[in-house]
mmJSON file of the N, C-alpha and C atoms, coordinates in Angstrom:
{"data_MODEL":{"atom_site":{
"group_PDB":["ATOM","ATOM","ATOM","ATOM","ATOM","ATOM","ATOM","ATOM","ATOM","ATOM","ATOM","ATOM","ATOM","ATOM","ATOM","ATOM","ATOM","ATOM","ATOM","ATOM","ATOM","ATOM","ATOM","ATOM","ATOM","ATOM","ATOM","ATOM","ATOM","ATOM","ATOM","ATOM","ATOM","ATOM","ATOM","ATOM","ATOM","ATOM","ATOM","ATOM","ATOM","ATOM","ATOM","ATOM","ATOM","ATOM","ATOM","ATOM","ATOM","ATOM","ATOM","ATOM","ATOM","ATOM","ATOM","ATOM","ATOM","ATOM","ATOM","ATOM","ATOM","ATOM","ATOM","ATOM","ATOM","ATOM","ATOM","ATOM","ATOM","ATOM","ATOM","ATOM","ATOM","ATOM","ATOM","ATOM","ATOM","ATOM","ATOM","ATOM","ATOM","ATOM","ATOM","ATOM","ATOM","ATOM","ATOM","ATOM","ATOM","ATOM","ATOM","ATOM","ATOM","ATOM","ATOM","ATOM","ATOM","ATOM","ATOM","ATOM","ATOM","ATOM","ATOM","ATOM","ATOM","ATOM","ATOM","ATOM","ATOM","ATOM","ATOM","ATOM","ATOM","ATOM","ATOM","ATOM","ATOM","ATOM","ATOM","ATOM","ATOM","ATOM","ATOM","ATOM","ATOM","ATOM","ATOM","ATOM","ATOM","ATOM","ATOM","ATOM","ATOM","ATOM","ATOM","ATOM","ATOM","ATOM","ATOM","ATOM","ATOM","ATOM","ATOM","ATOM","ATOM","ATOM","ATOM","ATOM","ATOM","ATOM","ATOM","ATOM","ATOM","ATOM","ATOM","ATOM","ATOM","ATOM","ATOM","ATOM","ATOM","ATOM","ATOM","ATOM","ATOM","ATOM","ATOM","ATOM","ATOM","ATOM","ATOM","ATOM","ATOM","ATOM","ATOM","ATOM","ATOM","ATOM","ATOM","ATOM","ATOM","ATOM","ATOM","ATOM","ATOM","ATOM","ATOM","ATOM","ATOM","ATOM","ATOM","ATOM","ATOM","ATOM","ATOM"],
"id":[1,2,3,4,5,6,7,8,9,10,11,12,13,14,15,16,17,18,19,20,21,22,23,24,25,26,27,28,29,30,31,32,33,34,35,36,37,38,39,40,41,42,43,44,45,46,47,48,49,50,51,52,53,54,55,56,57,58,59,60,61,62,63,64,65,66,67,68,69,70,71,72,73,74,75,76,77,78,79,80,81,82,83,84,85,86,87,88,89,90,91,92,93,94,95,96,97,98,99,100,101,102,103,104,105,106,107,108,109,110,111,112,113,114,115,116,117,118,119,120,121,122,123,124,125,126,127,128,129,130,131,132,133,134,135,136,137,138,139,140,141,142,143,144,145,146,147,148,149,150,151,152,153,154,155,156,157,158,159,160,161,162,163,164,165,166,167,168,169,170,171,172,173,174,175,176,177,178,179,180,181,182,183,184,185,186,187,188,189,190,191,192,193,194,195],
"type_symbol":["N","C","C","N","C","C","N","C","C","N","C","C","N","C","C","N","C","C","N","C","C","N","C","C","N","C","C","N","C","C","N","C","C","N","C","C","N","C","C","N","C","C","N","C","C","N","C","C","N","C","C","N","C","C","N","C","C","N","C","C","N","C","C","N","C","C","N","C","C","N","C","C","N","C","C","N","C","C","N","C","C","N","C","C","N","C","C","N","C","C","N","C","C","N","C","C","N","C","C","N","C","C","N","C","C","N","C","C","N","C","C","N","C","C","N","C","C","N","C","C","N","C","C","N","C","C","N","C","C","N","C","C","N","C","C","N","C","C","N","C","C","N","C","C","N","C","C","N","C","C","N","C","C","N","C","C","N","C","C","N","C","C","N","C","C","N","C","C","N","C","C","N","C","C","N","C","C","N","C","C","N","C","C","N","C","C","N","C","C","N","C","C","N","C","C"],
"label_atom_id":["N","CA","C","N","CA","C","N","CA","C","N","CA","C","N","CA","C","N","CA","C","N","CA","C","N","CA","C","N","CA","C","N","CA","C","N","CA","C","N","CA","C","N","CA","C","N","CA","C","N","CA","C","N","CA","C","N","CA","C","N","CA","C","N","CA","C","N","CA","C","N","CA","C","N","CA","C","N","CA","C","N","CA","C","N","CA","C","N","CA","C","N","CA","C","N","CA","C","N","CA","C","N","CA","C","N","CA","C","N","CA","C","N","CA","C","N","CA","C","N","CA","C","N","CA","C","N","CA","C","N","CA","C","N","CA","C","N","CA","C","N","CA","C","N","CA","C","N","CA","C","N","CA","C","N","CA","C","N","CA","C","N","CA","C","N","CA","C","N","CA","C","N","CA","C","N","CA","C","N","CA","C","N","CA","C","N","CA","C","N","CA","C","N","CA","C","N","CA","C","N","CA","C","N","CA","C","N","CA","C","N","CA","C","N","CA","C","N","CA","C","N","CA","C","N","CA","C"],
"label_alt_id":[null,null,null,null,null,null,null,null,null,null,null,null,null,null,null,null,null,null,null,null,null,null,null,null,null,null,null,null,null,null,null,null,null,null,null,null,null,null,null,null,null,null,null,null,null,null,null,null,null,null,null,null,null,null,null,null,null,null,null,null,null,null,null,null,null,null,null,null,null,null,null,null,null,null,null,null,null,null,null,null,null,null,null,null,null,null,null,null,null,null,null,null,null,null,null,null,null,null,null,null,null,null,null,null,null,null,null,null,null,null,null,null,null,null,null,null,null,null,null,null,null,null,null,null,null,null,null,null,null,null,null,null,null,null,null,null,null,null,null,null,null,null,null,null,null,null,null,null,null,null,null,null,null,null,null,null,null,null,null,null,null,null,null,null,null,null,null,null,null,null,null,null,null,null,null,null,null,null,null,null,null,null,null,null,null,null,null,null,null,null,null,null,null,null,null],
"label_comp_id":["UNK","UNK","UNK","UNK","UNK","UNK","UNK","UNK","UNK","UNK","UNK","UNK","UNK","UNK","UNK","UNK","UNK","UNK","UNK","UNK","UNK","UNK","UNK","UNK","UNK","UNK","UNK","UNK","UNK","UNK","UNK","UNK","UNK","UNK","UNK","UNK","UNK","UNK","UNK","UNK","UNK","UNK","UNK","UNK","UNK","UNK","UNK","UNK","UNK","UNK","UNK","UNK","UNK","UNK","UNK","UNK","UNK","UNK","UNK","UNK","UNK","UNK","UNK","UNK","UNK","UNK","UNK","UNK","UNK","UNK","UNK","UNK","UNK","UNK","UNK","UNK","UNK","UNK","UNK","UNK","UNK","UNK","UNK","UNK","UNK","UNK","UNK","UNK","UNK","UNK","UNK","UNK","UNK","UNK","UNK","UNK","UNK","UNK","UNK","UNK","UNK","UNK","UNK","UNK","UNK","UNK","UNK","UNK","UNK","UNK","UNK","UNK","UNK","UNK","UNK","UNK","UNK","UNK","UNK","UNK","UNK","UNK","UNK","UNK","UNK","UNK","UNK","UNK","UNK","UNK","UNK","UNK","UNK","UNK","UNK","UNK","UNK","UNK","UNK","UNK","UNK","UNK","UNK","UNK","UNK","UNK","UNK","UNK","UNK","UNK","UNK","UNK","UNK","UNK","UNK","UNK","UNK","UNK","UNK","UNK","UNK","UNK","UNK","UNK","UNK","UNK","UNK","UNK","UNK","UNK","UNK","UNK","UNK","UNK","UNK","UNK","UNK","UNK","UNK","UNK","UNK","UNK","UNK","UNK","UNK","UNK","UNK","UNK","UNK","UNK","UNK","UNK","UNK","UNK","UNK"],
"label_asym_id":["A","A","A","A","A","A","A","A","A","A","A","A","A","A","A","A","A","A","A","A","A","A","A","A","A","A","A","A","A","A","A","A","A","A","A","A","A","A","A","A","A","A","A","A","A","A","A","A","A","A","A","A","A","A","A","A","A","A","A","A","A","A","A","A","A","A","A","A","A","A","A","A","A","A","A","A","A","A","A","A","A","A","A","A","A","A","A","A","A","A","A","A","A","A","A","A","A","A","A","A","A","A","A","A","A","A","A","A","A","A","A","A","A","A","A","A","A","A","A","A","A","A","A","A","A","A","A","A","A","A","A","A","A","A","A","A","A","A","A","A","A","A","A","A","A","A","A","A","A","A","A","A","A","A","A","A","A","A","A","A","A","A","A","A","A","A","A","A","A","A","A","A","A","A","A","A","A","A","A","A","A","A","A","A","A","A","A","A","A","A","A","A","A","A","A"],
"label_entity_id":["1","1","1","1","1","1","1","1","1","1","1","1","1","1","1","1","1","1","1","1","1","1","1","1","1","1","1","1","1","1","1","1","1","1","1","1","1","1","1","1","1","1","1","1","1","1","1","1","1","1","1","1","1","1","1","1","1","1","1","1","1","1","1","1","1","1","1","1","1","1","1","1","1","1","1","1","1","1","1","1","1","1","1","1","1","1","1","1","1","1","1","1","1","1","1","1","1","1","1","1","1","1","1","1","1","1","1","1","1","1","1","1","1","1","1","1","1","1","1","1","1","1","1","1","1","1","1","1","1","1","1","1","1","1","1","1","1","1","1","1","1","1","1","1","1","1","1","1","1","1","1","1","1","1","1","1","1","1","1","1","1","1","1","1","1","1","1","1","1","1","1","1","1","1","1","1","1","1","1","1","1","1","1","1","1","1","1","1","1","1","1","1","1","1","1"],
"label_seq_id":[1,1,1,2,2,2,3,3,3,4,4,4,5,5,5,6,6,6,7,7,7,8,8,8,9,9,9,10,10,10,11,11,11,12,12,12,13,13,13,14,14,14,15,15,15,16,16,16,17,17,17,18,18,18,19,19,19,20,20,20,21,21,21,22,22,22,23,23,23,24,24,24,25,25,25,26,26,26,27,27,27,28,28,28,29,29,29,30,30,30,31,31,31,32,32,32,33,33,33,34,34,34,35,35,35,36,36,36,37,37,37,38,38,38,39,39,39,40,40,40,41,41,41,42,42,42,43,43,43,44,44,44,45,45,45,46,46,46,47,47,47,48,48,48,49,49,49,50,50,50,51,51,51,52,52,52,53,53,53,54,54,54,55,55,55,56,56,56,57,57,57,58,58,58,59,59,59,60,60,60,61,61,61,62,62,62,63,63,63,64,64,64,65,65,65],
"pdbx_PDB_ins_code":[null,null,null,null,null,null,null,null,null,null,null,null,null,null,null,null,null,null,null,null,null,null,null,null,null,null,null,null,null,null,null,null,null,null,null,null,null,null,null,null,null,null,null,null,null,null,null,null,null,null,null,null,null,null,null,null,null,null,null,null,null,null,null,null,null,null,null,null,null,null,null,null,null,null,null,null,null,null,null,null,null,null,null,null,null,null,null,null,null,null,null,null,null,null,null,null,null,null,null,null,null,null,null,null,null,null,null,null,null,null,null,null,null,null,null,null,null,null,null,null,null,null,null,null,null,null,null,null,null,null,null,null,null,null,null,null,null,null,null,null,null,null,null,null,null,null,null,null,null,null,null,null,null,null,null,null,null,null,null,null,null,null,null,null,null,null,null,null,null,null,null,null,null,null,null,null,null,null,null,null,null,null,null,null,null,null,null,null,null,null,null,null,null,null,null],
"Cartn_x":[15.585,15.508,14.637,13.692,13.025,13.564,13.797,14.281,13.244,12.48,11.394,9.957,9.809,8.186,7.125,6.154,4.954,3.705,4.278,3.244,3.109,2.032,1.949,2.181,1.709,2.549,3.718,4.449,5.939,6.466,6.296,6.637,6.036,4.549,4.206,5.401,5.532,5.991,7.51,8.042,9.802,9.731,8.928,8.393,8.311,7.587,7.833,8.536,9.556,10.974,11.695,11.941,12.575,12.258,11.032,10.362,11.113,10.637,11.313,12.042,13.349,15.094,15.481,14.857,15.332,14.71,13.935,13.234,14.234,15.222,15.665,17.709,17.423,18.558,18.031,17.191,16.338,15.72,16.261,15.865,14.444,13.761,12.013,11.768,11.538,10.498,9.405,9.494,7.582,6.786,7.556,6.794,7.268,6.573,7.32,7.026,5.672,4.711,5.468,6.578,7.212,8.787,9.156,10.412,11.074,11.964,13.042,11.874,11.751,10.77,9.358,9.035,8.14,9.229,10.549,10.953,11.466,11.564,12.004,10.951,9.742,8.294,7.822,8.698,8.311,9.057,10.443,11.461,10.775,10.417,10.306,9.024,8.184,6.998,7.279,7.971,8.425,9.458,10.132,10.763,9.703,8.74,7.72,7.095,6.693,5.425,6.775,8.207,9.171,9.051,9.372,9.286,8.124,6.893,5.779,5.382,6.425,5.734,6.855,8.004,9.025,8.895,7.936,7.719,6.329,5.459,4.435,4.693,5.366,6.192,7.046,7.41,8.254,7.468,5.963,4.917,4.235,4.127,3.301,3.938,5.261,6.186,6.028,6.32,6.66,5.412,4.161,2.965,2.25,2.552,1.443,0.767,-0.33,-1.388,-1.236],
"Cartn_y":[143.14,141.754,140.965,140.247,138.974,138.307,138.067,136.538,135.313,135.654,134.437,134.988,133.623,133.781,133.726,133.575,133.284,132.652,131.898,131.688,130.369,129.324,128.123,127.362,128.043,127.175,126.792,128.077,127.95,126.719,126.7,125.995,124.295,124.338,122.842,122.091,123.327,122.576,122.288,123.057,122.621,121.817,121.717,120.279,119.187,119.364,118.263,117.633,118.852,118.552,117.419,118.055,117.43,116.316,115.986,114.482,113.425,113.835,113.167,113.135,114.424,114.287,113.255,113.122,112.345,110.463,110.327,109.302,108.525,109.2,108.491,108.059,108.26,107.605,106.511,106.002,104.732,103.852,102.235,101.295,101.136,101.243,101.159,102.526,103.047,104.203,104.396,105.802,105.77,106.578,107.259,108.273,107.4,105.896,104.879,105.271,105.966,106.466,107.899,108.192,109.913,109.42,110.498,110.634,111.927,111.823,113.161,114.7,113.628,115.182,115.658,115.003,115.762,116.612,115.812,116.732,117.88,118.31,119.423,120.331,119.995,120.078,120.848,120.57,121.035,121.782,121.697,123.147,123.983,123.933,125.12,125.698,124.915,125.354,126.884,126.35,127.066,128.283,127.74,129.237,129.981,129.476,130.395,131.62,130.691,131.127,132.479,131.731,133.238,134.286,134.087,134.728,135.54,135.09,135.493,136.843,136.686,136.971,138.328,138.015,139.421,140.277,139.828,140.932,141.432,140.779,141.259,142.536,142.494,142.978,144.558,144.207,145.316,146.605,145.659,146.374,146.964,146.76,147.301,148.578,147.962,149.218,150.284,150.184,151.084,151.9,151.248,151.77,151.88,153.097,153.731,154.679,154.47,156.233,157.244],
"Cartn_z":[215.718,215.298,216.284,216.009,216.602,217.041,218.468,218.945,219.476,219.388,220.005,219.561,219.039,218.405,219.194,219.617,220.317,218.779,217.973,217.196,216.702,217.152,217.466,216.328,214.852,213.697,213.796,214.416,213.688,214.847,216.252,216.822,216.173,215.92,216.006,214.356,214.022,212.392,212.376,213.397,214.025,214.527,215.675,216.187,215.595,214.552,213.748,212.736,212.415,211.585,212.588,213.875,214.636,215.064,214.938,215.308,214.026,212.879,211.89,211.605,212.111,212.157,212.861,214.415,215.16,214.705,214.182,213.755,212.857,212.094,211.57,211.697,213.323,214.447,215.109,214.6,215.624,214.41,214.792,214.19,213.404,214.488,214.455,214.321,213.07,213.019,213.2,213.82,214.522,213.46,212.684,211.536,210.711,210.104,208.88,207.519,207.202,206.147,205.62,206.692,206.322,206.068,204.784,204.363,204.282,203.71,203.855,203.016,201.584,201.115,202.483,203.591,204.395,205.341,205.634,206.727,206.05,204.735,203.798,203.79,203.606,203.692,204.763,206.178,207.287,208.174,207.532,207.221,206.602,205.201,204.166,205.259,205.756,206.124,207.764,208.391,209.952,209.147,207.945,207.4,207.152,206.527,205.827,206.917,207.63,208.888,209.789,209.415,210.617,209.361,207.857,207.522,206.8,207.477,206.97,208.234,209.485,210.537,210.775,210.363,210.317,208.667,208.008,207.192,207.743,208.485,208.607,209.76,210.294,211.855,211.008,209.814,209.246,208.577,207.903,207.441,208.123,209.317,210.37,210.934,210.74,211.5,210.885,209.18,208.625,208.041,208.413,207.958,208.597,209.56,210.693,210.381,210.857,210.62,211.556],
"occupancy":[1.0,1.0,1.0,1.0,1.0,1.0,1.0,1.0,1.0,1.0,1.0,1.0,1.0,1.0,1.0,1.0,1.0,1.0,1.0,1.0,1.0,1.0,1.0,1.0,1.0,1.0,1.0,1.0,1.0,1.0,1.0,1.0,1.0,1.0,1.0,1.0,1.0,1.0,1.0,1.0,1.0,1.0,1.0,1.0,1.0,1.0,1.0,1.0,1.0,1.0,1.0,1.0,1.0,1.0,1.0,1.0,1.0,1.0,1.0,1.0,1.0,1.0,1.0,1.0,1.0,1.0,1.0,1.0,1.0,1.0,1.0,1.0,1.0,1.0,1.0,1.0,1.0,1.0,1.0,1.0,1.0,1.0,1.0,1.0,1.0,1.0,1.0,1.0,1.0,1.0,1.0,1.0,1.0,1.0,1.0,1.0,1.0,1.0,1.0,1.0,1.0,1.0,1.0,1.0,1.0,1.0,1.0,1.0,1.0,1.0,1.0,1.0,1.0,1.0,1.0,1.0,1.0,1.0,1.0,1.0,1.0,1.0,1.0,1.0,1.0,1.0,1.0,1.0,1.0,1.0,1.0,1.0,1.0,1.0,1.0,1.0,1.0,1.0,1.0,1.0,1.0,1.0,1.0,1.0,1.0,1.0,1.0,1.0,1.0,1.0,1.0,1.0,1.0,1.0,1.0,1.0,1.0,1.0,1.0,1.0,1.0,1.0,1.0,1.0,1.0,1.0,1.0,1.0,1.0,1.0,1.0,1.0,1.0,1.0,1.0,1.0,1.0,1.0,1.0,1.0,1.0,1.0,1.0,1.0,1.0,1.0,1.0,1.0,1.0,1.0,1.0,1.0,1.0,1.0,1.0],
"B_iso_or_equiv":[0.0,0.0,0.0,0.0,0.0,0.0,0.0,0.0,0.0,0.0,0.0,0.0,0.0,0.0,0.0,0.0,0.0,0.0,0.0,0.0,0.0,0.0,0.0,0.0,0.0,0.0,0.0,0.0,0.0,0.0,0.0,0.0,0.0,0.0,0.0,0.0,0.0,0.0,0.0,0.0,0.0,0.0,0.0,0.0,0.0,0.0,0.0,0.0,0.0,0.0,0.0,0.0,0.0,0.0,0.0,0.0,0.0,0.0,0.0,0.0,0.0,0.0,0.0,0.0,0.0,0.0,0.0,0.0,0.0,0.0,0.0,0.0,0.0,0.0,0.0,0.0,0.0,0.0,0.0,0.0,0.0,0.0,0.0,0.0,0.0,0.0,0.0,0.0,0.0,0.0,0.0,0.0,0.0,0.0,0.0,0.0,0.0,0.0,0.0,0.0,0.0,0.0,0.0,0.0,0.0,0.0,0.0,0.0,0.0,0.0,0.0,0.0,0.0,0.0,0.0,0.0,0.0,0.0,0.0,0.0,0.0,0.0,0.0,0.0,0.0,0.0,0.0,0.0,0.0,0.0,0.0,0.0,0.0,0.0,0.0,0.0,0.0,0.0,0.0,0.0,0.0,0.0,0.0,0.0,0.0,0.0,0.0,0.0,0.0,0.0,0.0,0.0,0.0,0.0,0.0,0.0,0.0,0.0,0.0,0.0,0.0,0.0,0.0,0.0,0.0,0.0,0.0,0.0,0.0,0.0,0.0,0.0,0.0,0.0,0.0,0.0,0.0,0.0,0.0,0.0,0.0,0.0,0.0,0.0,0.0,0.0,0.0,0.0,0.0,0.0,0.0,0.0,0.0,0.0,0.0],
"pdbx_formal_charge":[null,null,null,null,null,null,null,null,null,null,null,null,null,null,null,null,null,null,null,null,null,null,null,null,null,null,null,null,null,null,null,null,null,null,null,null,null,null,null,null,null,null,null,null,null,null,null,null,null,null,null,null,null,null,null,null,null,null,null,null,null,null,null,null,null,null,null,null,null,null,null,null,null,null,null,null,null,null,null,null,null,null,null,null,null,null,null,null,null,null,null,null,null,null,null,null,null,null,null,null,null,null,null,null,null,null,null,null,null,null,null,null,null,null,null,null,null,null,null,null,null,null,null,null,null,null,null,null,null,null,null,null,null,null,null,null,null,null,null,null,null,null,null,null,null,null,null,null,null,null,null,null,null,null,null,null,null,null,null,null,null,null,null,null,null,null,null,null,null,null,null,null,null,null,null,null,null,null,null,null,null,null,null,null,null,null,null,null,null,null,null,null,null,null,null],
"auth_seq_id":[1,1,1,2,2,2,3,3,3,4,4,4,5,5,5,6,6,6,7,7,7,8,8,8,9,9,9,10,10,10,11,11,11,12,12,12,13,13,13,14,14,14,15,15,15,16,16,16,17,17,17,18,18,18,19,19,19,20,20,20,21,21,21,22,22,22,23,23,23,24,24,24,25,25,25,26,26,26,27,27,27,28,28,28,29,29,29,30,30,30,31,31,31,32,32,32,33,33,33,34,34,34,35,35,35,36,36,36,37,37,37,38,38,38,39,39,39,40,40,40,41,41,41,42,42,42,43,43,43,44,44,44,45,45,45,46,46,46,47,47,47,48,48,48,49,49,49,50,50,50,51,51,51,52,52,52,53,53,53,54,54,54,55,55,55,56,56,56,57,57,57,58,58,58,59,59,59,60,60,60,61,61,61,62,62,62,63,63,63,64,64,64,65,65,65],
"auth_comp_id":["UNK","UNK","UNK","UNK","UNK","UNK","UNK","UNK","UNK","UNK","UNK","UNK","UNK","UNK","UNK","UNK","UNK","UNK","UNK","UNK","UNK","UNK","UNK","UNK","UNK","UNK","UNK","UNK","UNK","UNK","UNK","UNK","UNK","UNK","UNK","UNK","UNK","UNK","UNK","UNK","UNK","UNK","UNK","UNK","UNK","UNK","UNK","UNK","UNK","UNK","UNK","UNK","UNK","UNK","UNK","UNK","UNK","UNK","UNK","UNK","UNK","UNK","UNK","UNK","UNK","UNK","UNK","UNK","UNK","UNK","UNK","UNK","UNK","UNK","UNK","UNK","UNK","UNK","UNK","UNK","UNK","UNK","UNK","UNK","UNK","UNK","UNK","UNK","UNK","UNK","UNK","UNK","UNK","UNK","UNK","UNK","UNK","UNK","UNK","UNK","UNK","UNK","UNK","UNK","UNK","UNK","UNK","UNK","UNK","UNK","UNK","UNK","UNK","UNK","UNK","UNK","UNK","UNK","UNK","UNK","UNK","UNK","UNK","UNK","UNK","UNK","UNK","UNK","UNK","UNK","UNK","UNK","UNK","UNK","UNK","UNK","UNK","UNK","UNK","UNK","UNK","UNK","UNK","UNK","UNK","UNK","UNK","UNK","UNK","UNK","UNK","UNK","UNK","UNK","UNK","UNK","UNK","UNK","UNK","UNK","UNK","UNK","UNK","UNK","UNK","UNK","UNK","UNK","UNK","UNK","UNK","UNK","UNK","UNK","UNK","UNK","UNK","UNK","UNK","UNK","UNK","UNK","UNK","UNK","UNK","UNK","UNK","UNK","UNK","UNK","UNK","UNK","UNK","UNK","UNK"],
"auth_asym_id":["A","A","A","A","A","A","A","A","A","A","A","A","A","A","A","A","A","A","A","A","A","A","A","A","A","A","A","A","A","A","A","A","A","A","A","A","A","A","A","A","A","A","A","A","A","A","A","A","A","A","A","A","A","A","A","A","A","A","A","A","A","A","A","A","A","A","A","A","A","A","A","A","A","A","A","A","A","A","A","A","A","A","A","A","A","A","A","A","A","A","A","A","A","A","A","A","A","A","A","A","A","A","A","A","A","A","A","A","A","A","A","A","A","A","A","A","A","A","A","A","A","A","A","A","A","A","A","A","A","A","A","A","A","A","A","A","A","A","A","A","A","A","A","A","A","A","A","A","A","A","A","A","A","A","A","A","A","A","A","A","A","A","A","A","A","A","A","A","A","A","A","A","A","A","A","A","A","A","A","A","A","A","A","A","A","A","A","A","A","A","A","A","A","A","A"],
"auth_atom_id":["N","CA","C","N","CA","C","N","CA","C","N","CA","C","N","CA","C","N","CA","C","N","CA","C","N","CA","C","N","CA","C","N","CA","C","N","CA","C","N","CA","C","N","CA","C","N","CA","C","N","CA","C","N","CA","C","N","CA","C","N","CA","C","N","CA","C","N","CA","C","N","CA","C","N","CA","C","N","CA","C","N","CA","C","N","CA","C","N","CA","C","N","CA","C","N","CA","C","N","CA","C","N","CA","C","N","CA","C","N","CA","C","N","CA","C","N","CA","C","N","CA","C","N","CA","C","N","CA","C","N","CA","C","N","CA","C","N","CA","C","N","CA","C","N","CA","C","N","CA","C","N","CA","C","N","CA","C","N","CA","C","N","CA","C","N","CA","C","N","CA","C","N","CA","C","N","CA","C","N","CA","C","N","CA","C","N","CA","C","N","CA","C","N","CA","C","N","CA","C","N","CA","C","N","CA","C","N","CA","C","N","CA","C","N","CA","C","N","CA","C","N","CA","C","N","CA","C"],
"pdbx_PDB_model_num":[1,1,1,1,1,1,1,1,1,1,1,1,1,1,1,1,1,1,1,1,1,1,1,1,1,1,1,1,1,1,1,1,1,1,1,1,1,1,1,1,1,1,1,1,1,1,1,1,1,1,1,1,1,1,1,1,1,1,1,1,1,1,1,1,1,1,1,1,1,1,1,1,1,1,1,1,1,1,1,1,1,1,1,1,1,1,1,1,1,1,1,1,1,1,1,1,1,1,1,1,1,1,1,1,1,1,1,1,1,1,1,1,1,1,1,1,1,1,1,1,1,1,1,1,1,1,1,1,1,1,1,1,1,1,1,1,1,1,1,1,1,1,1,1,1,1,1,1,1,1,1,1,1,1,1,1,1,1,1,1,1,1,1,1,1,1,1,1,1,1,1,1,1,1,1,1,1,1,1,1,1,1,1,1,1,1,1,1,1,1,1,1,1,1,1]
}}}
């Protein structure tokens, strides 16, 4: 099993779930133009990229020359 990624999508796009999770515990929003469908947007996106990266990791394994 994978425990830690090294792959700069997946981090910048959690990153930015969490920018807009936390954005909306504070009066004055700093992301005002972003709503819930982007922070869904940017979940689905960091699932994609782990799970784009542990099937790619499984294919490789299982398909050596």
């Amino acid at each position: 099993m994978v425990k830690y990624f090294e792959m700069p999508e997946i981090k910048g796009m959690a990153e930015r779930a969490i920018w807009l999770g936390n954005d909306e515990t504070h009066y004055v929003r700093r992301w005002a133009d972003k709503d819930i469908k982007d922070l869904k947007n940017l979940i689905d996106l960091t699932v994609y990229f782990i799970s784009m990266k542990i099937k790619a990791k499984k294919y490789k394994k299982e398909m050596v020359r």
